[in-house]
PyMOL commands that place a pseudoatom at each C-alpha (Angstrom):
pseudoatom trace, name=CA, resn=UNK, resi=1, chain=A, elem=C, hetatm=0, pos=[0.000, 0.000, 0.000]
pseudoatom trace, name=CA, resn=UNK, resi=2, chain=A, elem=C, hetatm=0, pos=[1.420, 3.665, -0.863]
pseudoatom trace, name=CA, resn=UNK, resi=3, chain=A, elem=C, hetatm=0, pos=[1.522, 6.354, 1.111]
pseudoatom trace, name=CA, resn=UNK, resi=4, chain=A, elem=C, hetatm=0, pos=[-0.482, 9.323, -0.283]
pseudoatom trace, name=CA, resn=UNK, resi=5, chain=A, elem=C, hetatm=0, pos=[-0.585, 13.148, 1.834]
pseudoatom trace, name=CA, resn=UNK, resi=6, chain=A, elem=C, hetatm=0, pos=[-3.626, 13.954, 0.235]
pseudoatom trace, name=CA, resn=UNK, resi=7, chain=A, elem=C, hetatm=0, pos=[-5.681, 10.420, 1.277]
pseudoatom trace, name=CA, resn=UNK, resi=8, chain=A, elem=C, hetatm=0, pos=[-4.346, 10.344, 5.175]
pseudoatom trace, name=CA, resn=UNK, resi=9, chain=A, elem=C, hetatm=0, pos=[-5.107, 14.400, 4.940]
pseudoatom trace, name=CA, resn=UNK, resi=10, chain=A, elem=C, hetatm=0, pos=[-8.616, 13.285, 4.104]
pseudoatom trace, name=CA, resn=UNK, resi=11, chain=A, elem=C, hetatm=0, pos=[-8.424, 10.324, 6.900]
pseudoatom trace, name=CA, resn=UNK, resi=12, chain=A, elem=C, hetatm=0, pos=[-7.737, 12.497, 9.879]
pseudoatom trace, name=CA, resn=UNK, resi=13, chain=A, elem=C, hetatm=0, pos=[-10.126, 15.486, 8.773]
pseudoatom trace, name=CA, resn=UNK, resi=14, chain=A, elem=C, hetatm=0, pos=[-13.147, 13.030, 8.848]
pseudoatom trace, name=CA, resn=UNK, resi=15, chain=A, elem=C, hetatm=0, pos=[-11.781, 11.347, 12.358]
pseudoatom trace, name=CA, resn=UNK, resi=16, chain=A, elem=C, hetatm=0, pos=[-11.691, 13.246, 15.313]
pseudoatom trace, name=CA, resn=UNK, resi=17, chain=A, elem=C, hetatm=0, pos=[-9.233, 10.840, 17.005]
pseudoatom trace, name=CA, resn=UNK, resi=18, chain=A, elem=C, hetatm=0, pos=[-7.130, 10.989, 14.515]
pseudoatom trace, name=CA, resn=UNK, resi=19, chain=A, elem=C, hetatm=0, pos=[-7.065, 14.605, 14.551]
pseudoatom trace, name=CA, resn=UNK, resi=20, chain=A, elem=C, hetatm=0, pos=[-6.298, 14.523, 18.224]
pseudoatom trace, name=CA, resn=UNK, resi=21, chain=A, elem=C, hetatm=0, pos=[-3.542, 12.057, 17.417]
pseudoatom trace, name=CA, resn=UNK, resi=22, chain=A, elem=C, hetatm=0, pos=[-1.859, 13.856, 14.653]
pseudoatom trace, name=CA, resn=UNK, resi=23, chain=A, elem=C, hetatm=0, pos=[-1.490, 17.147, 17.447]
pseudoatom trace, name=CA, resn=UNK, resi=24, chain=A, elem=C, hetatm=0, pos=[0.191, 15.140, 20.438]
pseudoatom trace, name=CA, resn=UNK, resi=25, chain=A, elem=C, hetatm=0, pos=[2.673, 13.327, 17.158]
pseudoatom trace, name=CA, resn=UNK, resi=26, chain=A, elem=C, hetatm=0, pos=[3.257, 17.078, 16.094]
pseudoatom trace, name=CA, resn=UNK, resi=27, chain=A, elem=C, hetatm=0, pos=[3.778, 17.976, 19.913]
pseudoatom trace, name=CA, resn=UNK, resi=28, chain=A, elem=C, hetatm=0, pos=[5.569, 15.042, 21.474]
pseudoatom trace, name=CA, resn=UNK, resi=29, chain=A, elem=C, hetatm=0, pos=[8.295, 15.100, 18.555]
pseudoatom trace, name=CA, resn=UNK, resi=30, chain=A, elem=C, hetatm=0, pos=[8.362, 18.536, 17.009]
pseudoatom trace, name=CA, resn=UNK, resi=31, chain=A, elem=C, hetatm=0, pos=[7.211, 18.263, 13.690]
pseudoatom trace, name=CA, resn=UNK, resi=32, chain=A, elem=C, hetatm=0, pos=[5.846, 19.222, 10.909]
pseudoatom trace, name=CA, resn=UNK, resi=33, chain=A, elem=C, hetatm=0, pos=[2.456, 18.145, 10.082]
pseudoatom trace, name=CA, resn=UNK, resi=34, chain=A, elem=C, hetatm=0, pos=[3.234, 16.706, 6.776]
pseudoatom trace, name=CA, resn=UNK, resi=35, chain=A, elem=C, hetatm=0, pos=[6.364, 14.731, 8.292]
pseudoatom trace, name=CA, resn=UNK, resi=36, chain=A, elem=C, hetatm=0, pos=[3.752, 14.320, 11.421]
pseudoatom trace, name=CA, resn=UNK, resi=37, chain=A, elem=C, hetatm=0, pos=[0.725, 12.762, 8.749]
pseudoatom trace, name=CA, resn=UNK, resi=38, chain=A, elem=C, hetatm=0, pos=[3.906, 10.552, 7.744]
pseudoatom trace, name=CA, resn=UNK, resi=39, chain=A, elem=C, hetatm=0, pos=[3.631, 9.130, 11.352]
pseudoatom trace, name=CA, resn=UNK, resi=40, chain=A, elem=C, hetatm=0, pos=[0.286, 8.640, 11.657]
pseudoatom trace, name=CA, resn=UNK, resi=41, chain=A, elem=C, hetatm=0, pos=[-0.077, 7.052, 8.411]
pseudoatom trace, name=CA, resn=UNK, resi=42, chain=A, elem=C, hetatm=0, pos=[2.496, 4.445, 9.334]
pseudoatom trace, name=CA, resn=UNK, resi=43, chain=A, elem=C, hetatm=0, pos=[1.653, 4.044, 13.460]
pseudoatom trace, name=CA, resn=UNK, resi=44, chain=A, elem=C, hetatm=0, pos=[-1.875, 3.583, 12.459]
pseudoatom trace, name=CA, resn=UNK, resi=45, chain=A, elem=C, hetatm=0, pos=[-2.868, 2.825, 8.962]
pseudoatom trace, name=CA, resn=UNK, resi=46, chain=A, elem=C, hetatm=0, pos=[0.326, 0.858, 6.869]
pseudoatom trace, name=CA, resn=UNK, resi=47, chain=A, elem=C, hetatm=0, pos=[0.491, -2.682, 7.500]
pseudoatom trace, name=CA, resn=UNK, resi=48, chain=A, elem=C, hetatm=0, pos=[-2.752, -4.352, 8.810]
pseudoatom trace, name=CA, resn=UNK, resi=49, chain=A, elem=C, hetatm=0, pos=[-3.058, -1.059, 11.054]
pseudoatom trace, name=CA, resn=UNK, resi=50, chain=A, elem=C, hetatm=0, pos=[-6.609, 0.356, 12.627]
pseudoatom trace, name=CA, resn=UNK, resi=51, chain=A, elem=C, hetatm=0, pos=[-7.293, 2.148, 9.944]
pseudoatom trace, name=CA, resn=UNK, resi=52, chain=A, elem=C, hetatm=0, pos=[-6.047, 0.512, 7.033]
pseudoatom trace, name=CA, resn=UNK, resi=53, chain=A, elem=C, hetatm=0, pos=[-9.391, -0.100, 5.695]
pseudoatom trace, name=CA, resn=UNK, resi=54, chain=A, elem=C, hetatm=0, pos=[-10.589, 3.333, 6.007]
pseudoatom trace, name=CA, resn=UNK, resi=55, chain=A, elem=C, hetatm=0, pos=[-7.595, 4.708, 4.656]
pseudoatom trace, name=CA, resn=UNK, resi=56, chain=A, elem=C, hetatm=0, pos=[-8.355, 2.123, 1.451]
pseudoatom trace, name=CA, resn=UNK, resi=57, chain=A, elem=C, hetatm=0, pos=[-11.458, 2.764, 0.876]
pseudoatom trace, name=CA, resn=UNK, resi=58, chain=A, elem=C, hetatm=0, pos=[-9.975, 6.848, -0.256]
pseudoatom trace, name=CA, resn=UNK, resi=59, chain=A, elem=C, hetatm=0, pos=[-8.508, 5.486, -2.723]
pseudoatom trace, name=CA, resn=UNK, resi=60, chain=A, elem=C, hetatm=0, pos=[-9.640, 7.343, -6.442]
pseudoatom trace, name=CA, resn=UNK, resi=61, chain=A, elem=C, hetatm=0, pos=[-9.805, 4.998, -9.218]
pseudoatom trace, name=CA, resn=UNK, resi=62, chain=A, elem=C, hetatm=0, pos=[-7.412, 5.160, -11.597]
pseudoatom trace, name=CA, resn=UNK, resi=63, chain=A, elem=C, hetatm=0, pos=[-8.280, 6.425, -15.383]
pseudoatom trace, name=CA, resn=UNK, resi=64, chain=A, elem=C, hetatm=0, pos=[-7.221, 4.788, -18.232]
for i in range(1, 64): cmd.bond("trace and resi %d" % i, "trace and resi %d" % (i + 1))
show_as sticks, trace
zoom trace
């Protein structure tokens, strides 16, 4: 599964705890929210994670 900023952008604006999540990452360790959505994506989403399904299911079709 890829990693895309504008899917787990999408993810944590339409999940509250996720939202809350992404802050204490950005906190905790000083960063920037796009290295911070890089964190989330992988703590919660990439590999069998919570929200791995969620995060699928954003996924555009691709034209051809």
């Amino acid at each position: 599964m890829k990693y895309f900023t504008s899917q787990m952008k999408k993810l944590v604006r339409e999940n509250k705890e996720l939202q809350i999540r992404l802050q204490e990452i950005m906190k905790e360790h000083d960063l920037e929210k796009s290295y911070a959505l890089r964190a989330l994506y992988h703590s919660v989403v990439a590999d069998g994670g919570k929200y791995q399904m969620a995060y699928q299911a954003l996924e555009t079709p691709k034209k051809r």
